[in-house]
PDB file with one MODEL, atoms N, CA, C and O in Angstrom:
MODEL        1
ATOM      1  N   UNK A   1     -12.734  -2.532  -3.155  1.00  0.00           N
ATOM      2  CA  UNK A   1     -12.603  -1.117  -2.822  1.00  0.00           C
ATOM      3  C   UNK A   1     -11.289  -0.842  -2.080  1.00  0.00           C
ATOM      4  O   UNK A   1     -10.647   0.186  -2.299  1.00  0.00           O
ATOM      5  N   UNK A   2     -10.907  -1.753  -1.218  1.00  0.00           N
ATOM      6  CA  UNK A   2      -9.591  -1.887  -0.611  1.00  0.00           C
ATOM      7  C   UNK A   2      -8.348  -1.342  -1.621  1.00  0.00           C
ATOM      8  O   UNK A   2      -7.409  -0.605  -1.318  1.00  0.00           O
ATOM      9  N   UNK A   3      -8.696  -2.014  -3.045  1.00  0.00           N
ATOM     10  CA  UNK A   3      -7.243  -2.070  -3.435  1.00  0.00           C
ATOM     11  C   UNK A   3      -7.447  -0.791  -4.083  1.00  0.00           C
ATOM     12  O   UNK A   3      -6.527  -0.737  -4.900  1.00  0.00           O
ATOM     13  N   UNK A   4      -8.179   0.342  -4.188  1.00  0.00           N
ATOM     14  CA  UNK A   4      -7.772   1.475  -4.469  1.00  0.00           C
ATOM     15  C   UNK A   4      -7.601   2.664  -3.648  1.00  0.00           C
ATOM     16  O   UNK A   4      -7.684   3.829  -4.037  1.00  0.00           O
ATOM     17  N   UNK A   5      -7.314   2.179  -2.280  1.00  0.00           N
ATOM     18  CA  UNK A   5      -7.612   2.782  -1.159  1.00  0.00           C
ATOM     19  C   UNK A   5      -6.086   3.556  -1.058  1.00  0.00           C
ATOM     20  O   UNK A   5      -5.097   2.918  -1.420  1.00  0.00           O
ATOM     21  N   UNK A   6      -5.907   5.220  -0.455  1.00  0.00           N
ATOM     22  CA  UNK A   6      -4.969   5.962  -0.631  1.00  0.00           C
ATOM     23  C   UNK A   6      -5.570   6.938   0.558  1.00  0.00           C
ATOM     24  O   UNK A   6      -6.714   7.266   0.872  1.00  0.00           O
ATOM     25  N   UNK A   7      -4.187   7.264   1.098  1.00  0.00           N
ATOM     26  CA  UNK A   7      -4.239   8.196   2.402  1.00  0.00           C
ATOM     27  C   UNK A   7      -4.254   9.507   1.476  1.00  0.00           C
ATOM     28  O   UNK A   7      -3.890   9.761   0.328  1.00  0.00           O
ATOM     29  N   UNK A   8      -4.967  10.354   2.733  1.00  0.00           N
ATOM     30  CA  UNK A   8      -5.235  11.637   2.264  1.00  0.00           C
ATOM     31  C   UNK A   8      -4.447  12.561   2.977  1.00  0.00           C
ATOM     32  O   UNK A   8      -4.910  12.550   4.117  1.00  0.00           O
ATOM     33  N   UNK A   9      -3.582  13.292   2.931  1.00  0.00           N
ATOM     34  CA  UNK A   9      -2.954  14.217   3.317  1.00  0.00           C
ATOM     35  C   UNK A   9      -3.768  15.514   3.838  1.00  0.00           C
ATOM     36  O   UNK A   9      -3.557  16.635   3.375  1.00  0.00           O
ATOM     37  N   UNK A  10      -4.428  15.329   4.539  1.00  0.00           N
ATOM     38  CA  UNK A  10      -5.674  16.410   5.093  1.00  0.00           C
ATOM     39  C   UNK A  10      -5.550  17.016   6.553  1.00  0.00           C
ATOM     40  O   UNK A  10      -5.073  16.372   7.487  1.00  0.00           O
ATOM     41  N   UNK A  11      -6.100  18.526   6.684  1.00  0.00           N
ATOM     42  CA  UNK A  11      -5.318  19.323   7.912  1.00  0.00           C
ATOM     43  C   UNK A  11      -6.195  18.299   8.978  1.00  0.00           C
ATOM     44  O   UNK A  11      -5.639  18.021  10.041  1.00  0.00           O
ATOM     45  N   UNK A  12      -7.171  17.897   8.783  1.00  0.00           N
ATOM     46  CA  UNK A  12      -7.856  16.872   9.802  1.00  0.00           C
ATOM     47  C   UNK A  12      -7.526  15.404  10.229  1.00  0.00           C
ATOM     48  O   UNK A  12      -7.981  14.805  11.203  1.00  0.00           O
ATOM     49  N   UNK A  13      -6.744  15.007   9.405  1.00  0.00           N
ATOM     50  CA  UNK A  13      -5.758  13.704   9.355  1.00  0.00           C
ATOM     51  C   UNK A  13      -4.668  13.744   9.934  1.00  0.00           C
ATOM     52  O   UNK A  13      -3.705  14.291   9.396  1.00  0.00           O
ATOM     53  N   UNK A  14      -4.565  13.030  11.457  1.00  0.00           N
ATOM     54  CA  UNK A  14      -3.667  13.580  12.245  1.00  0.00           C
ATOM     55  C   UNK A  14      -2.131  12.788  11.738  1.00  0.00           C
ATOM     56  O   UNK A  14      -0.979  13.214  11.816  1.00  0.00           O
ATOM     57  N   UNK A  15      -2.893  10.913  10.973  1.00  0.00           N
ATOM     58  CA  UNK A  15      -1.311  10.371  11.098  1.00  0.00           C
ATOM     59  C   UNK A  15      -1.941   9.673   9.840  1.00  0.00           C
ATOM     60  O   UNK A  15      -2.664   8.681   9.933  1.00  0.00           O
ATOM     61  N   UNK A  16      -1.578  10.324   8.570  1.00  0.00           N
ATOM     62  CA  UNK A  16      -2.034   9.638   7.204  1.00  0.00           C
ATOM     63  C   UNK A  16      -0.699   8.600   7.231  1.00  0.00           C
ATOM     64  O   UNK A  16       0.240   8.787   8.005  1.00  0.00           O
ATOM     65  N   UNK A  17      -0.748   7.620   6.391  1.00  0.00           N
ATOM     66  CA  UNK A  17       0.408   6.600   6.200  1.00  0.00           C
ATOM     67  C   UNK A  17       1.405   7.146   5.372  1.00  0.00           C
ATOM     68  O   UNK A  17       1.028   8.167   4.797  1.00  0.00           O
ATOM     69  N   UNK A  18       2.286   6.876   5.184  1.00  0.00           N
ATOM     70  CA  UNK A  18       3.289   7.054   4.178  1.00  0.00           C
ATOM     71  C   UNK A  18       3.349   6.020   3.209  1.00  0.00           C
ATOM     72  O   UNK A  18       3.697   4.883   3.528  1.00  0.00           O
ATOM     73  N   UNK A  19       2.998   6.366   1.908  1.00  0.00           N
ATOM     74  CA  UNK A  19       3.116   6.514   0.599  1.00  0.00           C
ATOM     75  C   UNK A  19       3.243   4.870   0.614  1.00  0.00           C
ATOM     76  O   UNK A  19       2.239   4.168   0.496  1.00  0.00           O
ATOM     77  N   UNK A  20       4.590   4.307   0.773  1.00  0.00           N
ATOM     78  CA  UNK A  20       4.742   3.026   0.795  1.00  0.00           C
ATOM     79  C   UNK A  20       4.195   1.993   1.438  1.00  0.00           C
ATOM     80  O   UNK A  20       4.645   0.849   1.510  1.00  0.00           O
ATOM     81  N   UNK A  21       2.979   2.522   2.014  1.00  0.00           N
ATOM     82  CA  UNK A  21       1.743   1.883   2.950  1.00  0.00           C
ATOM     83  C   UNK A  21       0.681   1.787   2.617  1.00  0.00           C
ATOM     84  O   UNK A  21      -0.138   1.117   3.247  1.00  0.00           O
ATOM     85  N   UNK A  22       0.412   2.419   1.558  1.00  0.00           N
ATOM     86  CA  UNK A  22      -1.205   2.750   1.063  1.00  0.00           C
ATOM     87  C   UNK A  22      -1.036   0.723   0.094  1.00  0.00           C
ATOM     88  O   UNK A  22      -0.236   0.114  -0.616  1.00  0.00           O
ATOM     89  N   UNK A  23      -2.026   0.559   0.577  1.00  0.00           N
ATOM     90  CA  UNK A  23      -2.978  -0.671   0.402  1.00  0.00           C
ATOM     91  C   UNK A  23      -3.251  -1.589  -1.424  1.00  0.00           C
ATOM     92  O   UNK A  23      -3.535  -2.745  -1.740  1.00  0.00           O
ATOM     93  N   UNK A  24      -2.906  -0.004  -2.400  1.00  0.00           N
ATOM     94  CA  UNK A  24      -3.308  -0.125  -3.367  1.00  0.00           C
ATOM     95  C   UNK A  24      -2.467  -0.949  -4.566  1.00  0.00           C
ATOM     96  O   UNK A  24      -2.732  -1.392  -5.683  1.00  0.00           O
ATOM     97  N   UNK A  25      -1.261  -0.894  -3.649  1.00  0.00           N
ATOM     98  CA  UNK A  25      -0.436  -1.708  -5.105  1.00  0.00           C
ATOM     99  C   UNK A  25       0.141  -3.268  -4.291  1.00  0.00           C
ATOM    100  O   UNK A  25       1.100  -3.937  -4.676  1.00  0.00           O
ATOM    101  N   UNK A  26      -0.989  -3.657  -2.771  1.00  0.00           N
ATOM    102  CA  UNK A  26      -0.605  -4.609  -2.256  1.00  0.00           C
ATOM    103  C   UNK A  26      -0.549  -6.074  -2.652  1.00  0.00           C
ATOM    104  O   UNK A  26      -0.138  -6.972  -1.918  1.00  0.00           O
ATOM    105  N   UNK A  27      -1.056  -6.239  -4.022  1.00  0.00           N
ATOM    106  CA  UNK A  27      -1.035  -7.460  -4.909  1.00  0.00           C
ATOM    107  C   UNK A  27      -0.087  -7.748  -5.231  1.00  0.00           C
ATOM    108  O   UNK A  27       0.413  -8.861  -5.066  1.00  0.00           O
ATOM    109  N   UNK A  28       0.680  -6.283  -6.084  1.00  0.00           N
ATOM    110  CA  UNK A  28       1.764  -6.143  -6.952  1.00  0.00           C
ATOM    111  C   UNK A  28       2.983  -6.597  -5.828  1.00  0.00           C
ATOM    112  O   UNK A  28       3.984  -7.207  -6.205  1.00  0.00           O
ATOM    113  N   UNK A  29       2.804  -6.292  -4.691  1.00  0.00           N
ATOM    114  CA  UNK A  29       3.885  -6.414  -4.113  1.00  0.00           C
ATOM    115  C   UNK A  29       4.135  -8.079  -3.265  1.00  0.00           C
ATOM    116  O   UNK A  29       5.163  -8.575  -2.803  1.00  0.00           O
ATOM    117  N   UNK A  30       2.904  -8.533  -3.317  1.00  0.00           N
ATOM    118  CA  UNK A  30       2.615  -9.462  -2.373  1.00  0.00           C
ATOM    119  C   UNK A  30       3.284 -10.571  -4.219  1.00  0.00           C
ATOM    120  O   UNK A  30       4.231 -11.353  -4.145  1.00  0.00           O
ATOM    121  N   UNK A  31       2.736 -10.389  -5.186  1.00  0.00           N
ATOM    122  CA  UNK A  31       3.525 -11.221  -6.161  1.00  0.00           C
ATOM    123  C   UNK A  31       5.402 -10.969  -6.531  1.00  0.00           C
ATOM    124  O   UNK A  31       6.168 -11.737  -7.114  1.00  0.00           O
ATOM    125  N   UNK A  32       5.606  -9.944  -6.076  1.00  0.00           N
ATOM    126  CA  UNK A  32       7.308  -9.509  -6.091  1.00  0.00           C
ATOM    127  C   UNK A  32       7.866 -10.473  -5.155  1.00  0.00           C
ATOM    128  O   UNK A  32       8.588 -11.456  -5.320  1.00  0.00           O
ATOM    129  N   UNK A  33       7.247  -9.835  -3.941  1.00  0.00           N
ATOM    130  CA  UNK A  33       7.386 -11.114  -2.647  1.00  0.00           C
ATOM    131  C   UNK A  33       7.827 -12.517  -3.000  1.00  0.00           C
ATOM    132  O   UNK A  33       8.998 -12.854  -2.825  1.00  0.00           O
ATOM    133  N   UNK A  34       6.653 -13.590  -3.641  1.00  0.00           N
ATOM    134  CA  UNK A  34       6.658 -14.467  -4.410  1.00  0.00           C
ATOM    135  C   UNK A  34       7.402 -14.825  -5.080  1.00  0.00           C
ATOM    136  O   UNK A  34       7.879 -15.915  -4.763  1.00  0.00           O
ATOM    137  N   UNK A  35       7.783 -14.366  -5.979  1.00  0.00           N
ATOM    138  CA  UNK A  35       9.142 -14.258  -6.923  1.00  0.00           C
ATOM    139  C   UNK A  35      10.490 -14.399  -6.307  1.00  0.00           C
ATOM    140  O   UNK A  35      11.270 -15.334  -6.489  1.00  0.00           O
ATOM    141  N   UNK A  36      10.655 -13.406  -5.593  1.00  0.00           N
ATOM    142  CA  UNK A  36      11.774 -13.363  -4.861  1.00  0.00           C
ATOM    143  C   UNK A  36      12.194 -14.780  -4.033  1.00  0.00           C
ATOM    144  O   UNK A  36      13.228 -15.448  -4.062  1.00  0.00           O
ATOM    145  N   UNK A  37      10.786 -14.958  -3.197  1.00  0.00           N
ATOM    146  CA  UNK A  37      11.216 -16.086  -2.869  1.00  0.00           C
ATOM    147  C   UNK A  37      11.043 -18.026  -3.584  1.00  0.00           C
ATOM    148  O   UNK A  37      11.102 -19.231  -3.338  1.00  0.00           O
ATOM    149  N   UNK A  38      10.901 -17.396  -4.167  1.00  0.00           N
ATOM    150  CA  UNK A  38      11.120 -18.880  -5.443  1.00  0.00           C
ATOM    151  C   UNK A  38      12.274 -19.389  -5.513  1.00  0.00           C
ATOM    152  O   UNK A  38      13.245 -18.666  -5.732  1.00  0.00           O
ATOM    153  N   UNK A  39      12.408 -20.827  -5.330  1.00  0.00           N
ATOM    154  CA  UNK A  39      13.712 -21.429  -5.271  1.00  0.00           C
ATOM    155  C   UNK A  39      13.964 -21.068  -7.160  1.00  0.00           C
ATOM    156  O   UNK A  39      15.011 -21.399  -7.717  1.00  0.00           O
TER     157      UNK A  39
ENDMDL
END
């Protein structure tokens, strides 16, 4: 459920995350990561 998890921009949401924080593409990035650091 985590990995489709997305801030809501709502008048009751005092400090939603920014965009490049939301949880959902944290695989994708955690394997870029990986890559990058590959000899």
């Amino acid at each position: 459920m985590i990995l489709g998890c997305r801030a809501v921009a709502a008048p009751d949401v005092a400090h939603p995350r920014p965009a490049p924080c939301w949880p959902d593409d944290a695989l994708d990035l955690a394997e870029a990561l990986l890559m990058f650091a590959a000899p």
